[in-house]
C-alpha positions as a Markdown table, in Angstrom:
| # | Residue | x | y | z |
|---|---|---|---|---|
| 1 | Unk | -68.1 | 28.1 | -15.9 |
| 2 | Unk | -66.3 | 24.4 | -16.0 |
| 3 | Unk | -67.4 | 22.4 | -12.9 |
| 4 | Unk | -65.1 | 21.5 | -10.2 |
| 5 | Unk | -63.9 | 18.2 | -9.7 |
| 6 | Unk | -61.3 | 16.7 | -6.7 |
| 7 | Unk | -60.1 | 13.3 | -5.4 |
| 8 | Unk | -61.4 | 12.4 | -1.9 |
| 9 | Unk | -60.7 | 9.1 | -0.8 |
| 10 | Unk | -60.7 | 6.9 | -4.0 |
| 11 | Unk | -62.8 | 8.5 | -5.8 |
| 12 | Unk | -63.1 | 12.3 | -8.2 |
| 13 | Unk | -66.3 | 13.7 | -7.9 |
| 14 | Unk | -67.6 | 17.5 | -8.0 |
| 15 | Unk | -65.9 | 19.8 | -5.5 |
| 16 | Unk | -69.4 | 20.8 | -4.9 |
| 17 | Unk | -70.1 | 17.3 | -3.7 |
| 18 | Unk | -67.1 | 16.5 | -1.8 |
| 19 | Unk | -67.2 | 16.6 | 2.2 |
| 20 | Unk | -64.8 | 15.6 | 5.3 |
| 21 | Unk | -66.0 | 14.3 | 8.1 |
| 22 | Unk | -66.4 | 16.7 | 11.6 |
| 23 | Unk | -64.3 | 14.4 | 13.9 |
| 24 | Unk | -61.6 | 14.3 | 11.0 |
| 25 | Unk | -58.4 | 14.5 | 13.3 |
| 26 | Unk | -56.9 | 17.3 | 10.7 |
| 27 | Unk | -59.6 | 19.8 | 11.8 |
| 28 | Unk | -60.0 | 18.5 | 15.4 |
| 29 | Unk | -56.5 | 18.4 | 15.9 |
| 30 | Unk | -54.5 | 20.0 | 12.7 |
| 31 | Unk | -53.0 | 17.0 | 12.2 |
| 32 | Unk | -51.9 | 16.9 | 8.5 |
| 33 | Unk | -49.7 | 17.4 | 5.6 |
| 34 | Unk | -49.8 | 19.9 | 3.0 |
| 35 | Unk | -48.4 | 19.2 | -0.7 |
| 36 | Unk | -48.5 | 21.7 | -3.6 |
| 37 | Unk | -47.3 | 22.4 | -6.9 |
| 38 | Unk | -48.2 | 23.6 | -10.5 |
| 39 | Unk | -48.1 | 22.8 | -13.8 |
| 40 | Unk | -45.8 | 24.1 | -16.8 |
| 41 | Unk | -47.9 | 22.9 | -20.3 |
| 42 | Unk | -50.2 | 21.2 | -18.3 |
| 43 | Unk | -47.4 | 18.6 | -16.7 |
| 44 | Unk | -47.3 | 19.0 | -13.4 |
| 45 | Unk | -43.4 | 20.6 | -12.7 |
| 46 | Unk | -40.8 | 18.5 | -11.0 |
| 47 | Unk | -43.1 | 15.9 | -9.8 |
| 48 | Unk | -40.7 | 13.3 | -8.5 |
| 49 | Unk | -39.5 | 15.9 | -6.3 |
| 50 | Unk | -42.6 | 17.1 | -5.0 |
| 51 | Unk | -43.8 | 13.7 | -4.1 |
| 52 | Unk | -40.4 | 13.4 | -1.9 |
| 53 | Unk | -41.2 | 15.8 | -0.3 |
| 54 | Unk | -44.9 | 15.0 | 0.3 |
| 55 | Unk | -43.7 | 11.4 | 1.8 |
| 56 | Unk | -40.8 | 13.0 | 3.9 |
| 57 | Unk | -43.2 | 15.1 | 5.9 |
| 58 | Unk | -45.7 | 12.2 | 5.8 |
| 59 | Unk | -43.1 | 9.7 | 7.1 |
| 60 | Unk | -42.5 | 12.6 | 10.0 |
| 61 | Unk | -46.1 | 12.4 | 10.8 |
| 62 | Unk | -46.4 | 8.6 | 10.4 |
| 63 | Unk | -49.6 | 9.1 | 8.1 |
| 64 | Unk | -49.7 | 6.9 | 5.3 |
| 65 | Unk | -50.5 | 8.1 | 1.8 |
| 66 | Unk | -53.2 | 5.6 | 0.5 |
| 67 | Unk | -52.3 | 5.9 | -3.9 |
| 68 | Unk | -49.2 | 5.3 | -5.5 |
| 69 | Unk | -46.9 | 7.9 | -7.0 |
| 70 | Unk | -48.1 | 6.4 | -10.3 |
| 71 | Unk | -51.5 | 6.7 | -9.4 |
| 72 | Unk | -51.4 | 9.9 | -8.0 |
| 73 | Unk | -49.9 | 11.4 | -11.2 |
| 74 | Unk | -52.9 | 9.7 | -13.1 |
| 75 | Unk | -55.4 | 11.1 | -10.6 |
| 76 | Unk | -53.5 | 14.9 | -11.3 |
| 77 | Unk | -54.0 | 14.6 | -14.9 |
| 78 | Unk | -57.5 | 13.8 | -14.6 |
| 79 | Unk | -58.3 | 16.7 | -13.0 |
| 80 | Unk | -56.0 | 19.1 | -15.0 |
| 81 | Unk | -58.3 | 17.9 | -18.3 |
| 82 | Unk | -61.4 | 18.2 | -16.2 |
| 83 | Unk | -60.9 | 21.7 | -14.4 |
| 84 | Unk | -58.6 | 23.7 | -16.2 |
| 85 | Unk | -59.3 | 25.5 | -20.2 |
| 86 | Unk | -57.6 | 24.2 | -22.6 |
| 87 | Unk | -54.1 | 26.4 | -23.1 |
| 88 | Unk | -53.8 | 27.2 | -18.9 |
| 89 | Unk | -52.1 | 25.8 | -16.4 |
| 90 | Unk | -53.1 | 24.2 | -12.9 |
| 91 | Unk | -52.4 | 24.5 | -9.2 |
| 92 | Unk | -52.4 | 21.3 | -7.3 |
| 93 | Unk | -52.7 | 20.9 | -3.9 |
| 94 | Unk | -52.6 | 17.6 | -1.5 |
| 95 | Unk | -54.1 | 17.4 | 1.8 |
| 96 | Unk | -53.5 | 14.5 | 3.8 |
| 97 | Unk | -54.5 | 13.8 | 7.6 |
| 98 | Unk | -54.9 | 10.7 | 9.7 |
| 99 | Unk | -58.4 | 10.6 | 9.1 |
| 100 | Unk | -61.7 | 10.3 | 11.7 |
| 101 | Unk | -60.2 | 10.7 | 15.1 |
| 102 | Unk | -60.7 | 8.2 | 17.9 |
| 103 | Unk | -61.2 | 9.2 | 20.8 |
| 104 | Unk | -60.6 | 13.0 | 19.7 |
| 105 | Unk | -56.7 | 13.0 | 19.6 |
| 106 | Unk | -55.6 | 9.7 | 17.9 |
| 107 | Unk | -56.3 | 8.1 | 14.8 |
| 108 | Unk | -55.9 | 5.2 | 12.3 |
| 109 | Unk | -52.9 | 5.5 | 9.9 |
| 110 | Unk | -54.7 | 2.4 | 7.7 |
| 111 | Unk | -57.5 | 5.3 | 7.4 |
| 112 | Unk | -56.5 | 8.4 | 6.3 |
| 113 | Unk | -58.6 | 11.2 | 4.3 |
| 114 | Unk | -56.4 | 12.2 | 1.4 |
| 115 | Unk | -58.0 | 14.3 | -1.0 |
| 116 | Unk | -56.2 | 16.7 | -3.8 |
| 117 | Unk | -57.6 | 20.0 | -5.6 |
| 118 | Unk | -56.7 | 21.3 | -8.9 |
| 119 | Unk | -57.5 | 25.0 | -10.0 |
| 120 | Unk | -56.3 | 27.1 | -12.6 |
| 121 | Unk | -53.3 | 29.4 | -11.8 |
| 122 | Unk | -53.3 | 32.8 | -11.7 |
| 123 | Unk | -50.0 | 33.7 | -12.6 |
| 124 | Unk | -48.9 | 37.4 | -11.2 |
| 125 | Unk | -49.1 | 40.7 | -12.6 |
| 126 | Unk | -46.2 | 41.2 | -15.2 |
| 127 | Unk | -44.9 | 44.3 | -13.4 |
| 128 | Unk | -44.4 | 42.1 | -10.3 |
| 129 | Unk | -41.6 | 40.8 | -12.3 |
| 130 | Unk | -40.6 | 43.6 | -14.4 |
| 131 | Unk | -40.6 | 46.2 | -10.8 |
| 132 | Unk | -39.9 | 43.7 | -8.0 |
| 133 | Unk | -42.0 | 43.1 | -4.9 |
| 134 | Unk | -41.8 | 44.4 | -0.8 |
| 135 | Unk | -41.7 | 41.8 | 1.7 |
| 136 | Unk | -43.2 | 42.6 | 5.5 |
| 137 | Unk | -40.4 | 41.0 | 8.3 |
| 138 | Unk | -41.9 | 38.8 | 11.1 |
| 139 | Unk | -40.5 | 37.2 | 14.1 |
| 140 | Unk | -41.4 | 33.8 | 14.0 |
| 141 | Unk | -39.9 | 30.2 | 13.3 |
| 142 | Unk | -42.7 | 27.5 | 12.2 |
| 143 | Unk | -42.8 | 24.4 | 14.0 |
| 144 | Unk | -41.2 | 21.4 | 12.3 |
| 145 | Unk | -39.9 | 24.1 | 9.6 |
| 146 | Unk | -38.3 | 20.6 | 7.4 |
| 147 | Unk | -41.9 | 19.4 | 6.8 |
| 148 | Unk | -45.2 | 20.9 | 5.2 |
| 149 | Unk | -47.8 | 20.7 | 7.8 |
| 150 | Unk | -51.0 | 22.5 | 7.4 |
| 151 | Unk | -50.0 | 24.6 | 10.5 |
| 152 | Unk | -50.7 | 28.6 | 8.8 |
| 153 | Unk | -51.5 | 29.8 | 11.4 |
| 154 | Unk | -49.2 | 32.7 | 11.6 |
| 155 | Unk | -49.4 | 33.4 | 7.4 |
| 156 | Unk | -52.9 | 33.0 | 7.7 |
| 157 | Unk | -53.3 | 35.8 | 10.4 |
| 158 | Unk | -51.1 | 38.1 | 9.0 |
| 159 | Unk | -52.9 | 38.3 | 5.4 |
| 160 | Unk | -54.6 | 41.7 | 6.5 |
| 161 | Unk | -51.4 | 43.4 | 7.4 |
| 162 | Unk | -49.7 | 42.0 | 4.4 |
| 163 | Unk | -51.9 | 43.7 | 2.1 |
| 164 | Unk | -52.1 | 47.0 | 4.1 |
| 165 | Unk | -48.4 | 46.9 | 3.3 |
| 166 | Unk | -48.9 | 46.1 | -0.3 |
| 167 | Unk | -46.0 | 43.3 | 0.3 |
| 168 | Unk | -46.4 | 40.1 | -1.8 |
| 169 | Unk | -45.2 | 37.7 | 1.2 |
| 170 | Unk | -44.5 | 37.8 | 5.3 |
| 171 | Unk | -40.8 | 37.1 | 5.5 |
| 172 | Unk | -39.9 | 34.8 | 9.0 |
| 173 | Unk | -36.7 | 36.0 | 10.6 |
| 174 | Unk | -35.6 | 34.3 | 13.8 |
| 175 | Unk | -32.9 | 35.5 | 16.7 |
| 176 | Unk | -31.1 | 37.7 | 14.0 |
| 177 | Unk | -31.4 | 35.3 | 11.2 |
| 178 | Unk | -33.5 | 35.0 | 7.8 |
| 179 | Unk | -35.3 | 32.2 | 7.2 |
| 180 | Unk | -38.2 | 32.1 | 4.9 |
| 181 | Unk | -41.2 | 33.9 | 3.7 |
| 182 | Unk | -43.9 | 32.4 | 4.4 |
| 183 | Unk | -44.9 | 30.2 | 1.4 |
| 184 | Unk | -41.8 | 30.9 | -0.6 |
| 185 | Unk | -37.9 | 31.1 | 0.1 |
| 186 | Unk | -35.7 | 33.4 | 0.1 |
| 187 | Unk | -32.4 | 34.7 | -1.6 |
| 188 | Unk | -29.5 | 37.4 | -1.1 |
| 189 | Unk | -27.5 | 38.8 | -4.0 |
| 190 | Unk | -24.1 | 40.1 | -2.8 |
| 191 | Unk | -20.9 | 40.9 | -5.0 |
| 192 | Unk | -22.1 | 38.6 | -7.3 |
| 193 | Unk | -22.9 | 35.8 | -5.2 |
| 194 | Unk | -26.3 | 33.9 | -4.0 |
| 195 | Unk | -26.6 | 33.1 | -0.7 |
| 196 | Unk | -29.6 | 31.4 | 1.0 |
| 197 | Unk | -31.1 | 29.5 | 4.5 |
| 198 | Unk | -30.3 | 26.5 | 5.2 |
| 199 | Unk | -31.4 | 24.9 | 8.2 |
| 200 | Unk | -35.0 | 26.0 | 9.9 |
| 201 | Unk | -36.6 | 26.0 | 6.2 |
| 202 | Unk | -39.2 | 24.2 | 4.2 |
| 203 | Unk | -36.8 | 23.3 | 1.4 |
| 204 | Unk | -38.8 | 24.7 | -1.4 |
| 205 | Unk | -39.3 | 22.7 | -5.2 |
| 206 | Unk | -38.5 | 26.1 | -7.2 |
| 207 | Unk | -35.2 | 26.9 | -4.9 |
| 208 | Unk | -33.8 | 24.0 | -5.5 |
| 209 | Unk | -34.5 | 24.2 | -9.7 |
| 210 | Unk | -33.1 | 27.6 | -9.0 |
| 211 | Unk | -30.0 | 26.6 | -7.1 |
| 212 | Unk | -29.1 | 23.5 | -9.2 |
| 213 | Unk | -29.7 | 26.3 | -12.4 |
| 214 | Unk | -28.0 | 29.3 | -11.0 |
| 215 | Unk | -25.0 | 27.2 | -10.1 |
| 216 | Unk | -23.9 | 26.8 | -13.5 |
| 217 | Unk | -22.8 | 30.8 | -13.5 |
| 218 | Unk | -22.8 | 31.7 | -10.2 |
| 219 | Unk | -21.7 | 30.7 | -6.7 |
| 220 | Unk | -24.5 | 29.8 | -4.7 |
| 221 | Unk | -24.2 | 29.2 | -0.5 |
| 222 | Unk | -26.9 | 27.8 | 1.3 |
| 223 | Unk | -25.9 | 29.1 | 4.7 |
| 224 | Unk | -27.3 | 31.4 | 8.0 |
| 225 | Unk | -28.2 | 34.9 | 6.7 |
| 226 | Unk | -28.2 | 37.6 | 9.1 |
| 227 | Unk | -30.9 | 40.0 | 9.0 |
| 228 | Unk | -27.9 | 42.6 | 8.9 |
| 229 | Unk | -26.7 | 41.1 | 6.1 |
| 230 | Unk | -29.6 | 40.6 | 3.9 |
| 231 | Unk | -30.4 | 44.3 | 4.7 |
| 232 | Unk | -27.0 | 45.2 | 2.9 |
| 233 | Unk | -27.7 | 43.0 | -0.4 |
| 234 | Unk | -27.2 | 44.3 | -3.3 |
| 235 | Unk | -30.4 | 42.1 | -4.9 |
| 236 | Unk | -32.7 | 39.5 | -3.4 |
| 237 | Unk | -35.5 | 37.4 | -4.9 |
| 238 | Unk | -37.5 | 34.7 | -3.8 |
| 239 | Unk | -39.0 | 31.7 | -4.9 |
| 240 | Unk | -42.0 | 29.7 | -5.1 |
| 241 | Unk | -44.3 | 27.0 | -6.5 |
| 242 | Unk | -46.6 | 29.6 | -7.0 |
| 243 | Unk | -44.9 | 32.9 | -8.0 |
| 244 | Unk | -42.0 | 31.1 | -9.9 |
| 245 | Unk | -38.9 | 34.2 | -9.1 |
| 246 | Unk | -39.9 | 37.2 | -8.3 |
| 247 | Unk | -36.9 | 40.4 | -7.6 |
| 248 | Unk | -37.2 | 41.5 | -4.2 |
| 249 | Unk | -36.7 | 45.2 | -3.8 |
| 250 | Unk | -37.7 | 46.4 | -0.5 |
| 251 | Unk | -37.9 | 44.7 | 3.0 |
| 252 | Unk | -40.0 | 46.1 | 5.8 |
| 253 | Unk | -39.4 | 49.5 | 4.0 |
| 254 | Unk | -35.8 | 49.2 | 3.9 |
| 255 | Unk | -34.8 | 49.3 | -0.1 |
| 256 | Unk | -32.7 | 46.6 | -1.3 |
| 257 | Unk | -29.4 | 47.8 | -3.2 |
| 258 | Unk | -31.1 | 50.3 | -5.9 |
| 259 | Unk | -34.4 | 48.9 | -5.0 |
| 260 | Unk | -34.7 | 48.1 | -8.2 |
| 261 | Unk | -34.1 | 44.1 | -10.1 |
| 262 | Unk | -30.5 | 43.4 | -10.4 |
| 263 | Unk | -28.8 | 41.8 | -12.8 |
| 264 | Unk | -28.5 | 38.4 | -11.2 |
| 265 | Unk | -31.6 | 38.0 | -10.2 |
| 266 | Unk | -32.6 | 38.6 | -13.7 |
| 267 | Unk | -29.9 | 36.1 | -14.9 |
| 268 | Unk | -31.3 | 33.5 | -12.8 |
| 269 | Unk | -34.7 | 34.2 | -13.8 |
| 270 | Unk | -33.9 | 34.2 | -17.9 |
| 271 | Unk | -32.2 | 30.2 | -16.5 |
| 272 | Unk | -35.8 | 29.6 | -15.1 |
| 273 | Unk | -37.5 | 30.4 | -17.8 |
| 274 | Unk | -35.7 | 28.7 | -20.1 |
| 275 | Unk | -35.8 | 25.5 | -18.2 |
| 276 | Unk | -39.8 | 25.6 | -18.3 |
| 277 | Unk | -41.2 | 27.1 | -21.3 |
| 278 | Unk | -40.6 | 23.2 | -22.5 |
| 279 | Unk | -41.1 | 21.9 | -19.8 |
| 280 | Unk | -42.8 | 18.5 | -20.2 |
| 281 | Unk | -42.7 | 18.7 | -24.4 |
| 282 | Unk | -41.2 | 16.3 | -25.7 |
């Protein structure tokens, strides 16, 4: 088995080595900032994008992110040749807190701990793709939806129903609206057209490859959605870092239109994959 390696802090050293401090203000506190993306060929996928994101929710948090964009790519494809077999691709993931804690709730932005973790993706089964997947509904609205804390609390406590559901994701609806599942977005199919949440969401990476591609064939709204209305869809799918676009064909055990992939969603996912099979070749 290849050993492990991370960043922490300046340096990339074995996982197995690697170790935060106790009075670190992310676990006293869960004060931080979660980043993450994969790779397509072993370049990690829309990484300008990613990193926008990562220093819009830092900015929120007023934590400062101690490597360059530049160096940070260097850093990722370090530890892509280190950790991950030759012909696989990676997940990356940032943390980023404000470091040791003084005095148990503040800290120093000039010392943060700011480490990232590569692994190798384990891309779903095929029949996810080819059959669809069920999501479970939950009430809930995360707080500070626009940025990606490390707040999962609610995703993280749900796990065990998820899977006594056999549902790939928790969906978040809020006062009669949709908003996201929880580490993916979410899309309606109706008469032809995509609709999908606006406001209240972590704008993910993928949706927005997804819009941008869909677009060029089909009408895409980012609007509310109505539980009611997603309900009577004739498709949905959802997207993610992760999972890429996977059909969505039953919600909280309600089918969606023949509960079965529809032909848009499977449109927008031939656009997908024809964007990325290249991806990064040049």
């Amino acid at each position: 088995m290849i050993e492990q390696f991370c960043y922490l802090n300046g340096k990339i050293l074995p996982v197995s080595e690697a170790k935060v401090g106790v009075n670190d203000i992310g676990l006293l506190r869960g004060f931080g900032i979660y980043e993450a993306m994969r790779t397509f060929n072993r370049v990690p996928f829309m990484f300008a994008d990613h990193m926008t994101r990562f220093h819009t929710s830092t900015d929120a948090l007023k934590l400062t992110i101690p490597e360059s964009d530049e160096e940070i790519h260097r850093i990722i494809a370090q530890l892509v040749d280190k950790n991950i077999p030759e012909g696989k691709d990676a997940v990356i993931r940032f943390i980023l807190t404000g470091g040791e804690a003084i005095g148990g709730i503040e800290y120093n932005p000039k010392h943060p701990t700011f480490y990232i973790l590569v692994e190798e993706l384990k891309p779903l089964p095929p029949e996810v793709f080819e059959q669809g997947c069920t999501l479970l509904v939950h009430e809930h609205q995360r707080v500070f939806p626009g940025y990606k804390t490390t707040n999962y609390i609610t995703a993280v406590l749900l796990q065990e129903e998820r899977k006594k559901a056999g549902a790939l994701e928790i969906l978040y609806t809020y006062k009669g609206k949709v908003l996201e599942p929880a580490t993916s977005n979410l899309f309606i199919v109706k008469n032809g057209k995509i609709a999908t949440a606006k406001d209240d969401i972590l704008a993910g990476i993928t949706r927005k490859v997804s819009i941008d591609l869909a677009r060029k064939e089909f009408q895409v709204d980012e609007r509310d959605v109505s539980v009611d209305e997603m309900y009577a869809a004739d498709e949905a799918f959802l997207t993610s870092s992760f999972k890429d676009i996977v059909p969505v064909v039953e919600i909280d055990g309600k089918k969606i239109g023949a509960g079965v992939p529809g032909p848009v969603t499977k449109r927008v996912m031939q656009l997908f994959h024809e964007f990325t099979v290249n991806y990064g070749q040049t």
